[in-house]
C-alpha positions as CSV (number, residue, x, y, z in Angstrom):
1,X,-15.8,-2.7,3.5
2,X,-18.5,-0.7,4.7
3,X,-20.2,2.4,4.5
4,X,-17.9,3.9,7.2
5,X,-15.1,3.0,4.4
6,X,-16.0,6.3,2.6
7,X,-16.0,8.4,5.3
8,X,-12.3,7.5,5.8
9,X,-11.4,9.0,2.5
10,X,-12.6,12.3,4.3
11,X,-10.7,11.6,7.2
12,X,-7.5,11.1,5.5
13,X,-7.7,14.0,3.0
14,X,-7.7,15.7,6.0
15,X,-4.6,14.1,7.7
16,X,-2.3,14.5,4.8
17,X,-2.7,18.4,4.5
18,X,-2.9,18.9,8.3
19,X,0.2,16.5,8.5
20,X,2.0,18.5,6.0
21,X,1.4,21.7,7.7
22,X,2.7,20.4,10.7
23,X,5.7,19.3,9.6
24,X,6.3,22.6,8.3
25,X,5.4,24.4,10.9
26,X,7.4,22.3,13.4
27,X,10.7,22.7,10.6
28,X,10.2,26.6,10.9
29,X,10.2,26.4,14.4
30,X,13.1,24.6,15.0
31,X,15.7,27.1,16.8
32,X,19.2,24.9,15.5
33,X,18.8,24.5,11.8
34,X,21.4,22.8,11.7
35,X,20.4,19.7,14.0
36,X,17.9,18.9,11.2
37,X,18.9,15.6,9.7
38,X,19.4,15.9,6.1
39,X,16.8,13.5,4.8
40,X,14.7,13.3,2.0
41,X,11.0,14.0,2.4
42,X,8.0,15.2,0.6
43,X,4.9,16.1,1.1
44,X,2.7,13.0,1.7
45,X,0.3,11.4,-1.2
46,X,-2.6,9.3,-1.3
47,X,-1.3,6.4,-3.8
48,X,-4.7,4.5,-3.6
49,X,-6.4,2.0,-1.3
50,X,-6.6,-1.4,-0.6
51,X,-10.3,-3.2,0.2
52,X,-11.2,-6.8,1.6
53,X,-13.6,-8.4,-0.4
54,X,-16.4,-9.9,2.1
55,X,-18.5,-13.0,1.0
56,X,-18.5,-13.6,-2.5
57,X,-20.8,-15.7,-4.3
58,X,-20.4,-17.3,-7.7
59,X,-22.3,-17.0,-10.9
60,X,-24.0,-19.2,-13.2
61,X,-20.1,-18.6,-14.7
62,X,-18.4,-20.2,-12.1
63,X,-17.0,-16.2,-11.5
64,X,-16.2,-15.0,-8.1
65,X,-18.5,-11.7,-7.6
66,X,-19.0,-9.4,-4.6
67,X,-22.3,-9.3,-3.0
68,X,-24.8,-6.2,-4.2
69,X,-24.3,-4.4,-0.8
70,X,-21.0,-4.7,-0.7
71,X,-20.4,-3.5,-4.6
72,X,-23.0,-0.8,-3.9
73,X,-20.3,0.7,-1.6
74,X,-17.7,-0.1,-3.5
75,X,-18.6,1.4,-6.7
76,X,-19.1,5.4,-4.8
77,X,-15.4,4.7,-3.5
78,X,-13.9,6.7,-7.0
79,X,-16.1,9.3,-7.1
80,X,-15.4,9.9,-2.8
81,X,-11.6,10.1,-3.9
82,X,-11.9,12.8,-6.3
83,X,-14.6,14.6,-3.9
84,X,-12.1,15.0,-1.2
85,X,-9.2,15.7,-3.2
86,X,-7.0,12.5,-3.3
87,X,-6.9,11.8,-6.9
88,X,-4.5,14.3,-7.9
89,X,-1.5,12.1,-7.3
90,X,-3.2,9.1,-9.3
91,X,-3.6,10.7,-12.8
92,X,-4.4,7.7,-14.7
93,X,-4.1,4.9,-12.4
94,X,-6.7,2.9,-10.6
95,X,-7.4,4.2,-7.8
96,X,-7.4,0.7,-6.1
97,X,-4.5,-0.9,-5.3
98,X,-5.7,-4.4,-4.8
99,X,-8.2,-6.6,-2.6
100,X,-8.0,-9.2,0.2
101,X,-10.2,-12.0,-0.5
102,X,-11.9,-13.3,2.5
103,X,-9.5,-15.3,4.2
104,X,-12.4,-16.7,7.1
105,X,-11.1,-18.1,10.1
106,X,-7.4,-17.6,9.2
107,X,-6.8,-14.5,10.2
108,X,-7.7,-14.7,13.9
109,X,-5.8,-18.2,14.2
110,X,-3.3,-15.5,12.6
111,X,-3.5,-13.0,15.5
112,X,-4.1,-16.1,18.5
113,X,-0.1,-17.4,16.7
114,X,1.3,-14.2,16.4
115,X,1.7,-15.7,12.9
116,X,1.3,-14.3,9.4
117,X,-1.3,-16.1,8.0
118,X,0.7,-17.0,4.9
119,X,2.7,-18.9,7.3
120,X,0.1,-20.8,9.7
121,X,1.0,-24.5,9.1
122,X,-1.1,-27.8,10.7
123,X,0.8,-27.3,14.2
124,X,-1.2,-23.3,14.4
125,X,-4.5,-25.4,13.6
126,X,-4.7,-25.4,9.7
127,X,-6.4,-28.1,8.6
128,X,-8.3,-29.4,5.2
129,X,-9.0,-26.7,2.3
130,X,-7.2,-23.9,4.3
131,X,-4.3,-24.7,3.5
132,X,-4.7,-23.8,0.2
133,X,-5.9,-20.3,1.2
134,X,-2.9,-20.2,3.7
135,X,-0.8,-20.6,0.2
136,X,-2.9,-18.1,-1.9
137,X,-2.9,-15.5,1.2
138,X,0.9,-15.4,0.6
139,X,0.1,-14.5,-3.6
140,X,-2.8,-12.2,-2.5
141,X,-0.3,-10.0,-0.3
142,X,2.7,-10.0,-2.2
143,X,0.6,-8.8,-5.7
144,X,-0.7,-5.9,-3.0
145,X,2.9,-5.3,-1.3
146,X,4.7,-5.2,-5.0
147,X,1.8,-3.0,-6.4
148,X,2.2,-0.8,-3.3
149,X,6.2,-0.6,-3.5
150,X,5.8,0.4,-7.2
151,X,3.4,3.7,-6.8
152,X,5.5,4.5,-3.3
153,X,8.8,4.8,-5.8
């Protein structure tokens, strides 16, 4: 996440109400009604955001916590949501869906396999303690997949 990160929030604010007046626009315009497949669609929402968590150090805990430039972004990210609009369709939720620890080296040995990284093995060039973040990739995205699923519903 960066500072460039907020400025997306702008960006798709933008997108979802000039996307929906497109879509409109283009239905109105069509000159056979009835060539318009009968499918179900609604205006699009923002249903919340997913970040990937850079470096993190630990504390005197033993806790896993971001470092202060990256949490300095991190906490204006709620307050750029409601600025532009997006947090209509999140009324008491978190606005955050989940986050992608730093996965390192896996995910371009990811993209060079044409592999998902939850299934890079010792053959894709795995070795040592990644394996066990090959396994916890695979938790990682499935607790962001199933949270997304649910607020798509």
């Amino acid at each position: 996440m960066d500072i460039f990160s907020l400025k997306a929030f702008e960006n798709i604010a933008r997108w979802i109400d000039d996307w929906w007046k497109d879509w409109e626009s283009g239905l109105a315009n069509v000159k056979r009604k009835e060539r318009i497949p009968r499918l179900f669609y609604s205006r699009p929402i923002f249903i919340g955001y997913v970040t990937q968590q850079y470096l993190a150090k630990r504390d005197s805990d033993g806790q896993r916590r971001a470092v202060s430039a990256y949490e300095q972004i991190r906490k204006q990210i709620d307050q750029v949501i409601i600025a532009n609009g997006l947090a209509d369709s999140l009324v008491d939720m978190n606005f955050e869906i989940g986050t992608v620890q730093n996965l390192f080296s896996l995910v371009p040995m990811s993209q060079s396999h044409n592999t998902p990284i939850f299934e890079l093995n010792a053959g894709d060039g795995v070795v040592g303690a990644h394996f066990s973040k090959v396994k916890e990739s695979k938790l990682i995205f499935m607790s962001v997949a199933q949270e997304l699923l649910e607020r798509a519903r």
